[in-house]
Structure formats: structure tokens, C-alpha cells
DSSP file (Angstrom, degrees, kcal/mol; ACC not computed):
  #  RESIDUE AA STRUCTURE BP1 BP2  ACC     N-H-->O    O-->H-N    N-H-->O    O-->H-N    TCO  KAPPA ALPHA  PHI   PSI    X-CA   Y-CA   Z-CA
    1    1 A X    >>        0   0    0      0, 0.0     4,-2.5     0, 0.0     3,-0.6   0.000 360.0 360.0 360.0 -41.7  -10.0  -24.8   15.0
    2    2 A X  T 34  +     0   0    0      1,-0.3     4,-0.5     2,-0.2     0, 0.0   0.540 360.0  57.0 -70.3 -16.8  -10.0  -21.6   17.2
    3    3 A X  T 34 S+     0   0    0      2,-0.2     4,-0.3     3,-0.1    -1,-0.3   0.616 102.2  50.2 -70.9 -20.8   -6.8  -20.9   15.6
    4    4 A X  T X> S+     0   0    0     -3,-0.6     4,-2.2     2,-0.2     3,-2.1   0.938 110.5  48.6 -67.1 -70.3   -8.1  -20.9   12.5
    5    5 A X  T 3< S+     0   0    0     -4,-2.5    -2,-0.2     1,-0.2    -3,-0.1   0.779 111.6  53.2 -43.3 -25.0  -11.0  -18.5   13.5
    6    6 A X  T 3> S+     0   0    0     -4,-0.5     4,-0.6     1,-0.2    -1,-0.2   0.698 106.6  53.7 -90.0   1.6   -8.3  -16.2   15.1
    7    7 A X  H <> S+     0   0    0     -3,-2.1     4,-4.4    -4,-0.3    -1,-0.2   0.688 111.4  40.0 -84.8 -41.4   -6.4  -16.1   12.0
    8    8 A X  H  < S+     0   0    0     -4,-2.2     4,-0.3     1,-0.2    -1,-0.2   0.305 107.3  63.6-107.0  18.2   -9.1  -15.1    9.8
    9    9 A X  H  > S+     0   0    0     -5,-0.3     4,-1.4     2,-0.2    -1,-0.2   0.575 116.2  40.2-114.4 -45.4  -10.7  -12.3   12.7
   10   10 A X  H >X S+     0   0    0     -4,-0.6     4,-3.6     1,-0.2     3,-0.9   0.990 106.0  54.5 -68.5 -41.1   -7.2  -10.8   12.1
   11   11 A X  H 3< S+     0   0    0     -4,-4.4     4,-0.4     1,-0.2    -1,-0.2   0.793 113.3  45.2 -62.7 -20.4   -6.9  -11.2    8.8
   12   12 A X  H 3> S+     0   0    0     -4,-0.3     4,-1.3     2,-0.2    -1,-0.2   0.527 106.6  62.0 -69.6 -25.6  -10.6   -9.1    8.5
   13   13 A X  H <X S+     0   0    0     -4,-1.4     4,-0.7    -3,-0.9     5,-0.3   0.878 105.4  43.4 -91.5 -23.7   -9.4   -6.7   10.9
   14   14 A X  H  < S+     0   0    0     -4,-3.6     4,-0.4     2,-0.2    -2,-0.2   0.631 113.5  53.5 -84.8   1.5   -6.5   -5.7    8.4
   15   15 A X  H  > S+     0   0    0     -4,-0.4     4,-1.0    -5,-0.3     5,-0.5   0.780 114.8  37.4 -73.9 -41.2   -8.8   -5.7    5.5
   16   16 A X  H  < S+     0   0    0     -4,-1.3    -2,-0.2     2,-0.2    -1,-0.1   0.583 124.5  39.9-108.8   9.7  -11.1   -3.6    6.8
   17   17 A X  T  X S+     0   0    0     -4,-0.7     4,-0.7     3,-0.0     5,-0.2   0.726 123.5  29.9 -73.7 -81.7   -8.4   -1.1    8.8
   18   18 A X  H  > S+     0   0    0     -4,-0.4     4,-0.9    -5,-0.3    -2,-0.2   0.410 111.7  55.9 -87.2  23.9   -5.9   -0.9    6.7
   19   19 A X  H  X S+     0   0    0     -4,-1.0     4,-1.7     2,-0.2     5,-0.2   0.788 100.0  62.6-109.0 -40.2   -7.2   -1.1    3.2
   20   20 A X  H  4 S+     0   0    0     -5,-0.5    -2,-0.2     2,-0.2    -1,-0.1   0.588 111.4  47.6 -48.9 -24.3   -9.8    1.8    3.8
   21   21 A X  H  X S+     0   0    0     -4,-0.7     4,-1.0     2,-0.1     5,-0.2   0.811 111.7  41.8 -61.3 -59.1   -6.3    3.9    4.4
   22   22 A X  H  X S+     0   0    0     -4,-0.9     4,-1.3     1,-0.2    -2,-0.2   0.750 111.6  56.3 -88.7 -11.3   -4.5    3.1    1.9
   23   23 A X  H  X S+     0   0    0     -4,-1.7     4,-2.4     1,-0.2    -1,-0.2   0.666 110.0  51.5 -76.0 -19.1   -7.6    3.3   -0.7
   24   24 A X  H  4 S+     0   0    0     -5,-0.2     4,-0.4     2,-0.2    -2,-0.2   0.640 106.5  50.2-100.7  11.0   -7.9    6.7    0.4
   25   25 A X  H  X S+     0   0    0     -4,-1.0     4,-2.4     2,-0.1     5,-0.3   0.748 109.4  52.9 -81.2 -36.4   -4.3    7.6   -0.1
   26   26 A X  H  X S+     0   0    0     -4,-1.3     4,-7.0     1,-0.3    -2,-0.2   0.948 107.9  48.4 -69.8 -27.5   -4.5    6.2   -3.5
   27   27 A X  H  X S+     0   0    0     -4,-2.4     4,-2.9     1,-0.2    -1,-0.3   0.902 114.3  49.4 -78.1  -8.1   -7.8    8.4   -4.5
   28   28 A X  H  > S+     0   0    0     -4,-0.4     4,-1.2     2,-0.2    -1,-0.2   0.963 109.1  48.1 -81.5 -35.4   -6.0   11.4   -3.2
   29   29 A X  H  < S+     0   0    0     -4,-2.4     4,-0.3     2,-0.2    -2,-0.2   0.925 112.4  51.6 -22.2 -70.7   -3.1   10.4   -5.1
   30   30 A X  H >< S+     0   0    0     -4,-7.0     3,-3.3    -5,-0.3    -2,-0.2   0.982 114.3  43.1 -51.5 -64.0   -5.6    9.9   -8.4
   31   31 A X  H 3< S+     0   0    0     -4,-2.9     2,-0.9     1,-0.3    -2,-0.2   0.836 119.7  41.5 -53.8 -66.9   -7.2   13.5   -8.0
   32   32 A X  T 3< S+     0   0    0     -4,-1.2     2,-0.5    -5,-0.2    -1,-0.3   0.356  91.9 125.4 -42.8   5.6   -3.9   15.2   -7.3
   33   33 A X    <   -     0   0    0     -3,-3.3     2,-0.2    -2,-0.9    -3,-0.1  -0.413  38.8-172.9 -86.4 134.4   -2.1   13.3   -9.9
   34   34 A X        -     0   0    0     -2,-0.5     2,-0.2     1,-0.1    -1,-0.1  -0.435  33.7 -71.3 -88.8 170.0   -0.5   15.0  -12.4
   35   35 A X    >>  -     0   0    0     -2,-0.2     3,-4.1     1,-0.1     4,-1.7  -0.512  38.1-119.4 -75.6 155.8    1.3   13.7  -15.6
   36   36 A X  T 34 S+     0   0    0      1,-0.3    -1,-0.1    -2,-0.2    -2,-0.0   0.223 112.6  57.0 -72.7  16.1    4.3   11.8  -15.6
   37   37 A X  T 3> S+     0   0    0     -2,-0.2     4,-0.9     2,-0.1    -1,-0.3   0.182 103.0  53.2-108.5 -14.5    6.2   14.0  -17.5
   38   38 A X  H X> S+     0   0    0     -3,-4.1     3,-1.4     2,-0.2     4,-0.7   0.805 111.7  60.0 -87.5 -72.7    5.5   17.2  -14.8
   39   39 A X  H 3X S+     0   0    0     -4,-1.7     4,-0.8     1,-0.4    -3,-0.2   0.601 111.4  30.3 -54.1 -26.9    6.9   14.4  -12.5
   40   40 A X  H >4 S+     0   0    0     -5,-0.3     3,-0.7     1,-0.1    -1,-0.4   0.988 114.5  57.7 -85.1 -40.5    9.9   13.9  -13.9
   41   41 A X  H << S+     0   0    0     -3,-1.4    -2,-0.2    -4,-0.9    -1,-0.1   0.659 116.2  35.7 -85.4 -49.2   10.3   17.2  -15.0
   42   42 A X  H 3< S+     0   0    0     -4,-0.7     2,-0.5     2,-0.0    -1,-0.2   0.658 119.6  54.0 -89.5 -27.4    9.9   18.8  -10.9
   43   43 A X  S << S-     0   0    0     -4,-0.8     2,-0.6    -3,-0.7     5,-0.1  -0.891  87.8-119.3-123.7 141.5   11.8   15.6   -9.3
   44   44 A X    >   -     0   0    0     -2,-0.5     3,-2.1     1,-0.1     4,-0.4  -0.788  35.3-100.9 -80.0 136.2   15.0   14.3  -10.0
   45   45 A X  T 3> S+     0   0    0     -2,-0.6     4,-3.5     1,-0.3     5,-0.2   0.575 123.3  54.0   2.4 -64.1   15.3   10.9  -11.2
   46   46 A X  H 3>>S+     0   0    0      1,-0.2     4,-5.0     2,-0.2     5,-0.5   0.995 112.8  57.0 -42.8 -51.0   16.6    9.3   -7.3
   47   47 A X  H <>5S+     0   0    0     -3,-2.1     4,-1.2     2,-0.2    -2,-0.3   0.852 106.2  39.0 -51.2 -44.4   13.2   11.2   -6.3
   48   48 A X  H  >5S+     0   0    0     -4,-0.4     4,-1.5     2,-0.2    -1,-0.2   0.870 116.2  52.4 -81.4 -25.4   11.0    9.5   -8.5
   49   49 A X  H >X5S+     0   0    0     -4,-3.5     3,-1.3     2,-0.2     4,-0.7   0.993 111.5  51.7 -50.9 -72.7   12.9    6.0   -7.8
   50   50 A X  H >X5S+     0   0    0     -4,-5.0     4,-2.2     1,-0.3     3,-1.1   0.873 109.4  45.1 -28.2 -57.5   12.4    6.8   -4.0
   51   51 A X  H 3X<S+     0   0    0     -4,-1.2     4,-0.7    -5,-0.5    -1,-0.3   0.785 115.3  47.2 -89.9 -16.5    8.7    7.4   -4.1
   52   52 A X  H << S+     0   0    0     -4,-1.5     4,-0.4    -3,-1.3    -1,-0.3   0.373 113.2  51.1 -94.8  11.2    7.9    4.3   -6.4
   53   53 A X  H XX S+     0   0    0     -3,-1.1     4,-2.1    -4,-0.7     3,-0.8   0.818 104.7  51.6 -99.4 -56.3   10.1    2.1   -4.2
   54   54 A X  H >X S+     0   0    0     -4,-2.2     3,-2.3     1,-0.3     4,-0.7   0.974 110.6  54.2 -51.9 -77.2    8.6    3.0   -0.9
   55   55 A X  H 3X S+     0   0    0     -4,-0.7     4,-0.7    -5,-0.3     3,-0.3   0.560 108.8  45.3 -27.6 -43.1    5.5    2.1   -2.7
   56   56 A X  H <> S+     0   0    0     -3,-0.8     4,-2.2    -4,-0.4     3,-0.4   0.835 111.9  56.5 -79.9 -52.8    6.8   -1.3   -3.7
   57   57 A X  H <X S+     0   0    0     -3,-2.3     4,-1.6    -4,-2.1    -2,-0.2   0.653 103.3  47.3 -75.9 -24.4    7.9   -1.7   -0.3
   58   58 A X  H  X S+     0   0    0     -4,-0.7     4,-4.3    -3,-0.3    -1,-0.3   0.786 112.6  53.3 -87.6 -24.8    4.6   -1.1    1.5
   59   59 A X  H  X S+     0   0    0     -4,-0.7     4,-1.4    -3,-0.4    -2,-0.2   0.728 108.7  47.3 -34.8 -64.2    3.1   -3.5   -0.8
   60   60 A X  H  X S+     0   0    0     -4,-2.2     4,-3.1     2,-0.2     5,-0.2   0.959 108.3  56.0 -11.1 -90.4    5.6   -6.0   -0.1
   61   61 A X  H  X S+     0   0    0     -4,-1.6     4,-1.6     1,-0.3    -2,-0.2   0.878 112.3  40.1 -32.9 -70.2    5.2   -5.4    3.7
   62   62 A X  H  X S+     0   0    0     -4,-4.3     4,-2.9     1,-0.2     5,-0.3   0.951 107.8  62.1 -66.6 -27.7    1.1   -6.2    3.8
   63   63 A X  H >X S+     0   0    0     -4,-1.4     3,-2.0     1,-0.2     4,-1.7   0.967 111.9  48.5 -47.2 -60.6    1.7   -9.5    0.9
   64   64 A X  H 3X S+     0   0    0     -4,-3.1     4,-2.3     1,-0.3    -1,-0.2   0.710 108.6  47.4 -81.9 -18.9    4.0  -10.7    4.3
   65   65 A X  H 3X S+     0   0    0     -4,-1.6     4,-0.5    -5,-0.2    -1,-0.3   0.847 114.4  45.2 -69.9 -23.9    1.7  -10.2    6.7
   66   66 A X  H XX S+     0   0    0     -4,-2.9     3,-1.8    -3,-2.0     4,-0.9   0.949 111.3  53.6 -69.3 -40.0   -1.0  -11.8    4.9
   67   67 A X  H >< S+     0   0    0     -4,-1.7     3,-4.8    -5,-0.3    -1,-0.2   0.967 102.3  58.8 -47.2 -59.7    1.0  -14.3    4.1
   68   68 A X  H 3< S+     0   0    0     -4,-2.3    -1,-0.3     1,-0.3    -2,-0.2   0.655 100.7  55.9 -45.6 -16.2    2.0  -15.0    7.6
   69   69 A X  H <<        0   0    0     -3,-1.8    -1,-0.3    -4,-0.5    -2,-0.2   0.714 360.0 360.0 -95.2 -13.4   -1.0  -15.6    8.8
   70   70 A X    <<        0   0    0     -3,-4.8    -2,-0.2    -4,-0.9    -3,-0.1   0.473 360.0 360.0-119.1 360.0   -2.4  -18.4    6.5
């Protein structure tokens, strides 16, 4: 039972750490966002592949932690 509790005291401490991060990257992301036609237009093609992949990838990363834990 105390594993249970310690499970879900982590899982609350990465909701409420990192989620408050990564929601304020995204609204800085929203104001600064431009259209997606300046973005291709300024980055080449690898570049915008790169920067939605990392994305994917961090994404990825917290689904396995959650996962791992329950």
C-alpha cells in the first residue's frame, strides 16, 4: 500500500513540476508564434523536421515515465 502512495506522491510531483514548465513554454511559443508559412519560408525543411521531432520526443519521454510508474 505504501508503494502505491509513493507512486502517486511522484506522480503529483511531476504534474505539478513539470507541467507548469512545459505549459509556459508552450504559451510563449503561442504568443511568439508566427505562421507556418514564415516557418518554412526562414528554416529549411531538416529544421522544421528537427524542431517538431524533439517535440515528439519530449512527449514521448514524459508518456514513459508516467507510464512507469503505474
Amino acid at each position: 500500500m505504501s508503494v502505491l502512495y509513493f507512486k502517486i506522491l511522484i506522480f503529483l510531483i511531476l504534474l505539478f513540476i513539470q507541467r507548469p514548465t512545459l505549459l509556459m513554454k508552450n504559451l510563449v511559443l503561442l504568443q511568439n508564434a508566427t505562421p507556418i508559412s514564415h516557418i518554412f519560408r526562414n528554416k529549411s525543411i531538416q529544421g522544421v523536421h528537427h524542431e517538431v521531432t524533439s517535440r515528439h520526443a519530449l512527449l514521448l519521454a514524459e508518456m514513459m515515465i508516467i507510464q512507469s510508474l503505474f
